[in-house]
MILO-101776 format. One record per residue (C-alpha): residue in three letters; chain; x, z, y. Coordinates in nm, 3 decimals. Layout:
MILO-101776
residu_chaine_xx_zz_yy
ala_A_X_Z_Y
...
//
This chain:
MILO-101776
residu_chaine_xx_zz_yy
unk_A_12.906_11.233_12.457
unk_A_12.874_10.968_12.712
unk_A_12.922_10.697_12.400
unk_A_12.589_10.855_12.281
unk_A_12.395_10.808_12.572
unk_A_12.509_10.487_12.618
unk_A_12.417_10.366_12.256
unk_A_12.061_10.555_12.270
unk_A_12.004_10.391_12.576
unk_A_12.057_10.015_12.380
unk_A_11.887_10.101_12.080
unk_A_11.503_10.258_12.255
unk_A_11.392_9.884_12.312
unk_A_11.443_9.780_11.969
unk_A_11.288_10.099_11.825
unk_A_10.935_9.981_11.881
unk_A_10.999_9.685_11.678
unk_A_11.182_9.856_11.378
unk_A_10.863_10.107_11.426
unk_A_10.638_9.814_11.359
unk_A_10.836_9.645_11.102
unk_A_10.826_9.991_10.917
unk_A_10.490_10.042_10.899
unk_A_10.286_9.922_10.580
unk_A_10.230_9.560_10.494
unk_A_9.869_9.550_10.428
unk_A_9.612_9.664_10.629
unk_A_9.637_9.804_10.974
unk_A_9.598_10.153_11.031
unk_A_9.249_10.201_11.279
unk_A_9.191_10.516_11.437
unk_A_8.794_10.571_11.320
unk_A_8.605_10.859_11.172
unk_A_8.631_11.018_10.818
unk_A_8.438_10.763_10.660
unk_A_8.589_10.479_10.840
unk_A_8.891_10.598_10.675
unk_A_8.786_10.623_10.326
unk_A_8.684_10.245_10.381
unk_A_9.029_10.165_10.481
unk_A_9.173_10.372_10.168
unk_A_8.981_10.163_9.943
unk_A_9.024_9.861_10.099
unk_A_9.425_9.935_10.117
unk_A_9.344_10.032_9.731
unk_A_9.186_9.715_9.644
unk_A_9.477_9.520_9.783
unk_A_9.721_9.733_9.624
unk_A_9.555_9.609_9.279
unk_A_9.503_9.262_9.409
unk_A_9.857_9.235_9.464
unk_A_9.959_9.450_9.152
unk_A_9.768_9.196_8.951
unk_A_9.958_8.908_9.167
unk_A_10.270_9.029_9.038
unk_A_10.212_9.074_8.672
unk_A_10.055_8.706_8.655
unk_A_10.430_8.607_8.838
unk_A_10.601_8.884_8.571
unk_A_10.416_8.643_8.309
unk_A_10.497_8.321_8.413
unk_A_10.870_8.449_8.531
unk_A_10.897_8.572_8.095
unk_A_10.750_8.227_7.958
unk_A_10.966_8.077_8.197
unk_A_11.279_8.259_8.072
unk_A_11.184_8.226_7.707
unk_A_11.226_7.866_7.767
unk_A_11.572_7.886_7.897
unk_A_11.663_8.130_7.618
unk_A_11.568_7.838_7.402
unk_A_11.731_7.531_7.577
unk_A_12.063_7.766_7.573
unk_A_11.992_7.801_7.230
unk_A_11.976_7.434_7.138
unk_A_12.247_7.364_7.358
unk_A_12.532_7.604_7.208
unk_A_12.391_7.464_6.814
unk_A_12.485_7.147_6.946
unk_A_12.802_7.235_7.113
unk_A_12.892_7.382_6.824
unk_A_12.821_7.116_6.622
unk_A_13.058_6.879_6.889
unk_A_13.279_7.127_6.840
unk_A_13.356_7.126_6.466
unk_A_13.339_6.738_6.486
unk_A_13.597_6.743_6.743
unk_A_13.846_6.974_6.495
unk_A_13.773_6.762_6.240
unk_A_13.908_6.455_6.441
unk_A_14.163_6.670_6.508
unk_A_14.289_6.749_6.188
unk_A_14.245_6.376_6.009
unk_A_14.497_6.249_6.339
unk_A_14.764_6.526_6.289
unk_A_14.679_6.447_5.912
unk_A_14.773_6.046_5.963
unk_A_15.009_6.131_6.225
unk_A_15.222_6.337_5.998
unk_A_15.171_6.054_5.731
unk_A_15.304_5.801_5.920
unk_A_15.581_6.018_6.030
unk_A_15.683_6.070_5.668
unk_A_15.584_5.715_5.573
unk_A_15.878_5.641_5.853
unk_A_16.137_5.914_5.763
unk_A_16.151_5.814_5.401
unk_A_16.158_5.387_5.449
unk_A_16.463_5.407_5.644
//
């Protein structure tokens, strides 16, 4: 029980600032009348579609962004792939004159 105590007793200065961290991002919360509320409803309303309109112009620009890497990967593997058959055609044309010359060896002796 004592372990309690002792970590309560660490953790109450820092509640304060998890308290304040917690609290919403936008705009304070003022103690005023009814209708000083309702004007800080829909001014916490108009900066909820502020930055809901923020974040579909980054959505935007984050998908144009991404269609352009979709294409460079796309370009990049057709020409890998075209490297690549290249490459097994080398391949086959050495083993191809290796074996030649192998034969062209085996049967002059």
């Amino acid at each position: 029980m004592a372990a309690w105590l002792a970590a309560l007793k660490a953790a109450l200065p820092y509640v304060e600032t998890v308290v304040s961290v917690a609290t919403p991002l936008f705009t304070k919360k003022r103690i005023e009348a009814a209708s000083g509320q309702m004007e800080l409803l829909q001014q916490q309303i108009a900066e909820l579609q502020s930055a809901s309109a923020q974040n579909a112009e980054n959505v935007k620009e984050i998908a144009a962004q991404l269609k352009n890497v979709v294409v460079a990967l796309e370009q990049a593997a057709a020409n890998m792939e075209r490297a690549h058959r290249r490459l097994r055609l080398l391949c086959v044309v050495a083993i191809a004159l290796a074996a030649s010359s192998l034969a062209f060896v085996l049967f002059r002796t």
